[in-house]
C-alpha positions as CSV (number, residue, x, y, z in Angstrom):
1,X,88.9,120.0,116.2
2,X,88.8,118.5,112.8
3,X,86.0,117.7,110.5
4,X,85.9,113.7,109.5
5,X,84.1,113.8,105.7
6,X,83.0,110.9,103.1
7,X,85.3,110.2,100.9
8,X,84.9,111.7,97.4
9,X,82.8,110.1,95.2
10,X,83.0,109.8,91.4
11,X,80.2,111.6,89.5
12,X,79.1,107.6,88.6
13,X,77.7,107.2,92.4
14,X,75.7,110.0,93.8
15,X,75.6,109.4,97.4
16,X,76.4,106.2,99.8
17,X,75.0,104.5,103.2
18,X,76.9,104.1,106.8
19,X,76.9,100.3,107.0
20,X,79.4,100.5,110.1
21,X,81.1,102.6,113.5
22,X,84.2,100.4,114.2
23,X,84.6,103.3,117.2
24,X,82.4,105.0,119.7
25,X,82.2,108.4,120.4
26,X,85.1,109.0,122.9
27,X,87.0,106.3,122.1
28,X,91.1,107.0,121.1
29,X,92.3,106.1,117.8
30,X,95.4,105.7,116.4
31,X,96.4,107.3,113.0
32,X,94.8,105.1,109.5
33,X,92.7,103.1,112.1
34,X,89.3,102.3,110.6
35,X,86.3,104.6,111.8
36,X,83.3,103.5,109.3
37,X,82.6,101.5,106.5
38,X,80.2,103.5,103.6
39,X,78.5,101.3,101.5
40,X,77.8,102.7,97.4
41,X,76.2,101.5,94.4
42,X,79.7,99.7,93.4
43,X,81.5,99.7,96.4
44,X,82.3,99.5,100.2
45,X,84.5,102.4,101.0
46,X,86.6,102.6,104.2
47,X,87.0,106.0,106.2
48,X,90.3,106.0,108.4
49,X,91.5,108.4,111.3
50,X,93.5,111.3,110.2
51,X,95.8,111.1,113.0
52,X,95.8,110.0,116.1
53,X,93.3,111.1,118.3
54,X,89.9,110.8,119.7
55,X,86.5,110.3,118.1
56,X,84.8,113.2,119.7
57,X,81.7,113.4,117.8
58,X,79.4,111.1,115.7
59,X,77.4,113.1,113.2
60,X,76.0,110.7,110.6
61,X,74.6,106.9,112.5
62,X,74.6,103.7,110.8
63,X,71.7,103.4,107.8
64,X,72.0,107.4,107.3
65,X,72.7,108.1,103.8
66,X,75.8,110.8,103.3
67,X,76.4,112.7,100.4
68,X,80.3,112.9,98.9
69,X,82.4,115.0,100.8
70,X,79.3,115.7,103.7
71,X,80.7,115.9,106.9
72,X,79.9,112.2,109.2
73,X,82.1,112.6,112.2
74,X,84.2,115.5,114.6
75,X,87.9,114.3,115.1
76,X,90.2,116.0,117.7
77,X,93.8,115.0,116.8
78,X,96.4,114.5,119.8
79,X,94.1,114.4,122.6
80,X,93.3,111.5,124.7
81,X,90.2,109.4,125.8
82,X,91.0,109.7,129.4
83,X,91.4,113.6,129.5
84,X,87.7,113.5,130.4
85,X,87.9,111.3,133.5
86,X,90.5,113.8,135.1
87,X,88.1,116.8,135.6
88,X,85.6,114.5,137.3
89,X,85.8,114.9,141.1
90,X,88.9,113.1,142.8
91,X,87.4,110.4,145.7
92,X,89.3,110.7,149.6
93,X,91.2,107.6,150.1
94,X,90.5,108.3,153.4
95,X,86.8,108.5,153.3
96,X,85.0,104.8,152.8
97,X,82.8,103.8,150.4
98,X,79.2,104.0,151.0
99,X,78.3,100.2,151.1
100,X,75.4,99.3,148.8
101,X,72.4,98.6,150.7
102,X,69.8,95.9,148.8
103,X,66.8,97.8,149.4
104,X,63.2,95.6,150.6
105,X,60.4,95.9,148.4
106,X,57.4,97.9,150.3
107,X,55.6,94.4,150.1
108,X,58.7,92.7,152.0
109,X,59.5,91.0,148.9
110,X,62.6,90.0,147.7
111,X,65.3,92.4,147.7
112,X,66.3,94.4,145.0
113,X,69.7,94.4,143.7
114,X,71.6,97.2,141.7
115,X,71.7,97.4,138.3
116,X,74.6,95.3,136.7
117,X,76.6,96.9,134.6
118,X,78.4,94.1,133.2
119,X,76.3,93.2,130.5
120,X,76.5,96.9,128.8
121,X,80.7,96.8,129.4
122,X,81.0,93.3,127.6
123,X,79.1,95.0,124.1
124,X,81.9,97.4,124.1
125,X,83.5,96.6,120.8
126,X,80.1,96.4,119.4
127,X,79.0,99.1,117.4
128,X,76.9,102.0,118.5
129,X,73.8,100.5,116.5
130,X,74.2,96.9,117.9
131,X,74.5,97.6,121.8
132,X,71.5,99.9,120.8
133,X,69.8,96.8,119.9
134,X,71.1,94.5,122.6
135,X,69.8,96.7,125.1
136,X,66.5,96.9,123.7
137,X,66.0,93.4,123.2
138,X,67.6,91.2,125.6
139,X,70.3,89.5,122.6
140,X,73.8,88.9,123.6
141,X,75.5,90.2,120.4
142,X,78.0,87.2,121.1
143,X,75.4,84.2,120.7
144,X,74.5,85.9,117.3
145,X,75.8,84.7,113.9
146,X,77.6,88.0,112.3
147,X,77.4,88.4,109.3
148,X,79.9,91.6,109.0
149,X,83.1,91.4,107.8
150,X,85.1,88.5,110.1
151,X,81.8,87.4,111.3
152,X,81.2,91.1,113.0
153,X,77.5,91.4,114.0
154,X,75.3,94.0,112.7
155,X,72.4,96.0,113.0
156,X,70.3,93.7,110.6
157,X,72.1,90.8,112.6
158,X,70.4,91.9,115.6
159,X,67.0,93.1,114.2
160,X,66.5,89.0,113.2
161,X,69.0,87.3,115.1
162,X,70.5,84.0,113.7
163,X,71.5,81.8,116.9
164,X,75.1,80.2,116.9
165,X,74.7,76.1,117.0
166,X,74.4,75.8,121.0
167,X,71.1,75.2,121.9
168,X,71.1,76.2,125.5
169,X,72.1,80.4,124.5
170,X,69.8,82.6,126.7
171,X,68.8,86.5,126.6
172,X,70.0,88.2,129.0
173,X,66.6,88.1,130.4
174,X,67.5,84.4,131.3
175,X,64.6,83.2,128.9
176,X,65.9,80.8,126.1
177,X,66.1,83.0,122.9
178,X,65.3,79.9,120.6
179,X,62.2,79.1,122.5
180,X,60.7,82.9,122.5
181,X,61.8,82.9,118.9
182,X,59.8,79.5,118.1
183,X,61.4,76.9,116.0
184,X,59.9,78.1,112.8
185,X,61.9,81.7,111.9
186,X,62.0,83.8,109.0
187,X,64.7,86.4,108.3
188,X,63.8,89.5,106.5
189,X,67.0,91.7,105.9
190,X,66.5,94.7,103.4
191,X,68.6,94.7,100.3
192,X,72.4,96.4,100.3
193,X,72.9,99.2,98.5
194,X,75.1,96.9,95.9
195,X,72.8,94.5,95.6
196,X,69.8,96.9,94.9
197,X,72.7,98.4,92.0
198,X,73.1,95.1,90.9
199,X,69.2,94.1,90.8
200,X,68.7,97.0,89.1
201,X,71.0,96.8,86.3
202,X,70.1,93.1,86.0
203,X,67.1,93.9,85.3
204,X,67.8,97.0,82.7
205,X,69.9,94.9,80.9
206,X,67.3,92.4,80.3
207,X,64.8,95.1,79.4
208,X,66.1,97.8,77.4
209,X,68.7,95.6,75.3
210,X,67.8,93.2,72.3
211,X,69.5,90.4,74.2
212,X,70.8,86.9,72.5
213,X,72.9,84.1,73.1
214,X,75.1,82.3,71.2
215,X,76.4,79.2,72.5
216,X,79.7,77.0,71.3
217,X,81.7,74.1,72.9
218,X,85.2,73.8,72.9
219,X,88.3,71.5,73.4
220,X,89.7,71.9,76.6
221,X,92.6,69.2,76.5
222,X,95.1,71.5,74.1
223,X,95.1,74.1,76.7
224,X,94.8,71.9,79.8
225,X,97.9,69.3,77.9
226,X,99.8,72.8,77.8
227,X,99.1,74.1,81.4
228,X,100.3,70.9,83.0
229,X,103.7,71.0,80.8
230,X,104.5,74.2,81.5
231,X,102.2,74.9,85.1
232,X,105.7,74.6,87.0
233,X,108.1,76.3,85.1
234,X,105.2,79.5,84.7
235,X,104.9,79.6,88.5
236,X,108.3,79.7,89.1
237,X,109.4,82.1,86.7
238,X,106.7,84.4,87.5
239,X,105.4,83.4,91.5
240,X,101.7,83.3,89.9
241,X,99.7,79.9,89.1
242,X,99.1,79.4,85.5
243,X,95.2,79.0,85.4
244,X,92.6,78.9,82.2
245,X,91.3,82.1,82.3
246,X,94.5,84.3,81.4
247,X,94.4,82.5,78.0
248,X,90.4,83.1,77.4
249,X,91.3,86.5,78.1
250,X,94.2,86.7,75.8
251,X,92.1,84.5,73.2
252,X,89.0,87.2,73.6
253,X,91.6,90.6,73.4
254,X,92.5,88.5,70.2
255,X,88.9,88.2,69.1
256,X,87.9,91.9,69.7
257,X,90.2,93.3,67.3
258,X,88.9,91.1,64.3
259,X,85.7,92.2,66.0
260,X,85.5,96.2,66.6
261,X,81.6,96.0,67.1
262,X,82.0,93.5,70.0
263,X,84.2,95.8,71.9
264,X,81.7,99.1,71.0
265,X,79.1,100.6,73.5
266,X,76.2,102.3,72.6
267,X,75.3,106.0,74.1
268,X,72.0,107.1,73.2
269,X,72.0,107.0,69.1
270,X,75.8,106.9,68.8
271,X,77.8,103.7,68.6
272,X,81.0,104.3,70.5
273,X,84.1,102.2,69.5
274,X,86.8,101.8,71.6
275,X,90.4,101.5,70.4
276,X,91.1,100.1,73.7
277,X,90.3,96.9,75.5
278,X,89.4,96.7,79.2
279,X,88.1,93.2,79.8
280,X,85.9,92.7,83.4
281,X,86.0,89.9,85.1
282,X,83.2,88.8,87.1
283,X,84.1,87.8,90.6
284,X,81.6,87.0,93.6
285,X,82.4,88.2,96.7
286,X,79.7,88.3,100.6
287,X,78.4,91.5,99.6
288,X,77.2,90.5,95.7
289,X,78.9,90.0,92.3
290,X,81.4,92.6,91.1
291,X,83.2,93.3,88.0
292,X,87.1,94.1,88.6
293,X,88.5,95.6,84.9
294,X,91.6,94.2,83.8
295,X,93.1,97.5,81.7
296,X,94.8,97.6,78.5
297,X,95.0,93.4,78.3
298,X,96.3,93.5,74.9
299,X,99.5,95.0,76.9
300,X,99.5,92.5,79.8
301,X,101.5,89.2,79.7
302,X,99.3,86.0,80.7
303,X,101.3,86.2,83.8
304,X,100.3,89.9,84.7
305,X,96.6,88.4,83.8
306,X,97.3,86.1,86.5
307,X,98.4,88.3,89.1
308,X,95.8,90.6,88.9
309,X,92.6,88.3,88.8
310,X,94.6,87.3,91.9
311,X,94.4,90.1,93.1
312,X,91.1,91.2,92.7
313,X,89.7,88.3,94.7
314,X,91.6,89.0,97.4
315,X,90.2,92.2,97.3
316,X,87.0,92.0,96.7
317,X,86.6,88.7,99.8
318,X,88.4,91.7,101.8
319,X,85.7,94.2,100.7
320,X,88.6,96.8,99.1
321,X,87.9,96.7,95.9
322,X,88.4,100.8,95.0
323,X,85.6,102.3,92.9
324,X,88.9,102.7,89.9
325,X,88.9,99.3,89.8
326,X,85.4,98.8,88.7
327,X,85.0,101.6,86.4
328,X,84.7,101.6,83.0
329,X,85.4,98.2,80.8
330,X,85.0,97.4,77.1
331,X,83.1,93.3,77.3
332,X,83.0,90.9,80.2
333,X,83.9,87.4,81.3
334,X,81.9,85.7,83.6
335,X,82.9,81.9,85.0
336,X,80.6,80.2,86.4
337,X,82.5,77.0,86.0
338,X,84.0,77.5,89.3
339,X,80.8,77.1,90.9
340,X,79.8,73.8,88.3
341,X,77.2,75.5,86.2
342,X,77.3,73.4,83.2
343,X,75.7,75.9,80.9
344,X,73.5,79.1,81.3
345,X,72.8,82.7,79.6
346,X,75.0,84.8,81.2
347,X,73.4,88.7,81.2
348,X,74.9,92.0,79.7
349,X,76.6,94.6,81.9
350,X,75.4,97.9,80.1
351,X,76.7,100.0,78.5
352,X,78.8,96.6,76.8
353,X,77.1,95.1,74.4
354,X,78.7,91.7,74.9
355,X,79.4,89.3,77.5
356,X,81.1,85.9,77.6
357,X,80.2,83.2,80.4
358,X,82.7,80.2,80.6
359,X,81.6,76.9,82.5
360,X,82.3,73.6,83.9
361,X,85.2,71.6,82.1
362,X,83.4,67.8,82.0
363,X,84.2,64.8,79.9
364,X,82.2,64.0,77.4
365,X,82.4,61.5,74.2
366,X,83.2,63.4,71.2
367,X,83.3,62.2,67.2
368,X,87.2,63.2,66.1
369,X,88.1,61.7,62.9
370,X,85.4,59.3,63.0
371,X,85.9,57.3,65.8
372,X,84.9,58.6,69.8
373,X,87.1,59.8,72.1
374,X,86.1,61.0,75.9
375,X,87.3,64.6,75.8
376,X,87.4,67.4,78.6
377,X,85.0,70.2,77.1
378,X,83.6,73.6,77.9
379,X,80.5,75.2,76.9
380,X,81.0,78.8,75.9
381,X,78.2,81.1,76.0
382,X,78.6,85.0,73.9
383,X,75.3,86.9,75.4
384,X,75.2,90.2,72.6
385,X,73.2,93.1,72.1
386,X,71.3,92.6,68.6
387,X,71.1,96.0,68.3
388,X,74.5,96.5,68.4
389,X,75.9,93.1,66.5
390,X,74.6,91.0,63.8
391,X,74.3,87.3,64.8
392,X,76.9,86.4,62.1
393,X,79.5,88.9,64.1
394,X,78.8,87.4,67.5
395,X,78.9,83.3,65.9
396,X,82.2,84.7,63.9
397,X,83.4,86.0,67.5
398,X,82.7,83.2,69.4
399,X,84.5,80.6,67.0
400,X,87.4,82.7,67.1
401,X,87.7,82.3,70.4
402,X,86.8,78.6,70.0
403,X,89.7,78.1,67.5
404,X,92.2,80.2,69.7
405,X,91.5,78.3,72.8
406,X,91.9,74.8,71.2
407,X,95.1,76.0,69.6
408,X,97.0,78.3,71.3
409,X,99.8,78.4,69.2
410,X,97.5,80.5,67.0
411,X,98.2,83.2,69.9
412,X,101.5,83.4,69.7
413,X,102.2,83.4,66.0
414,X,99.3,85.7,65.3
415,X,97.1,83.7,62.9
């Protein structure tokens, strides 16, 4: 018999919540299959079978919380789930099968059937928590909208189901679910763990900092002129697409060493400078916004840029980003561009004291050389910690990034 434990946590994240069984107790596994899912403050950590085996024991249940390294689960490797079945009694071939009788109700009603089983046997690959709830309610978990990974359903699912389009879906008490449920429905889920870390930081940031914005607009047609030339050549050379935001990170690893403070952090009365640069990159994923950090970027090529924003939103859409890949991180770049936001104040991610939110590329009519041209252009926005940096620092920082953008050349032959 072995002992199934949470994974160990870093001394950043203090204890974590069973979202998920992806087995029942009983059930055989095969070695690296996934048991449970524990949610943290950063991330959602996956716990595997050792071997193969079966699940014998189910200590900790969904919504438990579970301390790092606490024991959640009893695993015995090598045996099987149907070493059970042959110690119950063996049935004569010979001897029939008692027919089932439907018994008359004592007021010579109708008669009453058995109890059909069928319903409990099609929840199967359900978890533990959401047959728990089928059964209590009525639900088919397979007329619910999951909202799990893969469209899984859930606990919370269940507790305020969400009906798939068809109409007609009924209990399994026969009565329409949309009708008991009435055509006016509310939802109320509680919070995940990361989006309760999220909130919470959020809001620290906005409280204990001396927040400020800065705001510039740049040219966008140098570097979108350069990307189309060279977008083939890039992608074939290195098997990555050649986007914007490898340059803006380039352009602000630039802009950090001509700007130490930017790239400081503050713990308690010390100012901390670091003579590293670990840029974040804000990326959203179904469980909340998470901040992958790029390491060393004044090392990394535009292509390994590339490649690993890459490969950090397929990650985090997957739900495996690893608690190193969030940790730590010298400044931040959020895009909200992707999503159209022509402009907002994006908000510090302590213990930085700067952040830079890109946005929408749109055409607009510009004055160059006195006459108007329609150019594509970005606003940037530098949210700082006044505390921290002087406002002529973060305008200086901002421009240089402005200048480096519009002219990348500047990159390459360090001016």
């Amino acid at each position: 018999m072995a002992d199934i434990k949470a994974p160990v946590f870093p001394e950043s994240v203090a204890d974590g919540t069973i979202v998920e069984w992806h087995v029942t107790e009983g059930q055989q596994v095969n070695r690296d299959d996934l048991l449970a899912e524990i949610e943290t403050d950063k991330v959602v950590l996956e716990v595997v079978a050792p071997d193969d085996g079966v699940l014998t024991k189910i200590v900790k249940q969904v919504d438990d919380t579970v301390l790092s390294d606490e024991l959640i689960a009893q695993f015995e490797a090598g045996a099987s789930a149907g070493a059970s079945a042959e110690e119950a009694p063996a049935v004569d071939p010979d001897q029939p099968a008692a027919p089932v009788q439907a018994k008359q109700a004592a007021d010579g009603g109708e008669p009453v059937q058995a109890t059909d089983k069928k319903g409990e046997a099609d929840h199967k690959d359900q978890s533990p928590a959401v047959r728990k709830a089928a059964k209590e309610s009525g639900v088919d978990p397979k007329e619910v909208e999951g909202s799990g990974r893969g469209g899984r359903v859930t606990k919370t699912d269940m507790a305020n189901p969400t009906l798939k389009s068809d109409s007609s879906i009924k209990s399994d008490s026969g009565r329409p679910v949309a009708e008991s449920m009435g055509e006016r429905t509310e939802k109320r889920v509680p919070m995940t763990r990361l989006r309760k870390r999220v909130a919470e930081r959020l809001l620290s940031a906005s409280q204990d900092t001396a927040m400020l914005t800065t705001f510039n607009e740049v040219n966008m047609k140098p570097l979108m002129d350069m990307r189309a030339k060279y977008k083939e050549k890039f992608e074939k050379r290195h098997g990555v697409r050649l986007g914007f935001m490898s340059l803006f990170v380039k352009a602000a690893t630039e802009a950090l060493k001509r700007f130490p403070a930017v790239n400081a952090s503050l713990d308690g009365d010390d100012i901390v400078y670091h003579g590293f640069y670990d840029i974040g990159v804000a990326v959203s994923s179904d469980r909340g916004l998470v901040v992958p950090v790029l390491r060393d970027t004044d090392r990394m090529s535009m292509a390994d840029v590339e490649s690993t924003i890459r490969e950090f939103g397929g990650k985090a859409q997957q739900g495996k980003l690893g608690l190193e890949d969030m940790t730590g991180g010298t400044f931040t770049i959020s895009n909200g561009g992707v999503f159209g936001s022509l402009m907002s104040t994006p908000i510090l991610n302590p213990p930085q004291t700067a952040i830079l939110g890109m946005h929408a590329i749109n055409d607009r009519p510009m004055a160059v050389d006195g006459k108007v041209e329609i150019l594509p252009m970005m606003y940037l926005a530098l949210s700082y910690d006044h505390r921290m940096i002087d406002g002529k620092e973060a305008v200086q920082f901002l421009v240089t990034i402005k200048e480096l953008v519009e002219d990348p050349a500047m990159l390459l032959l360090d001016l």
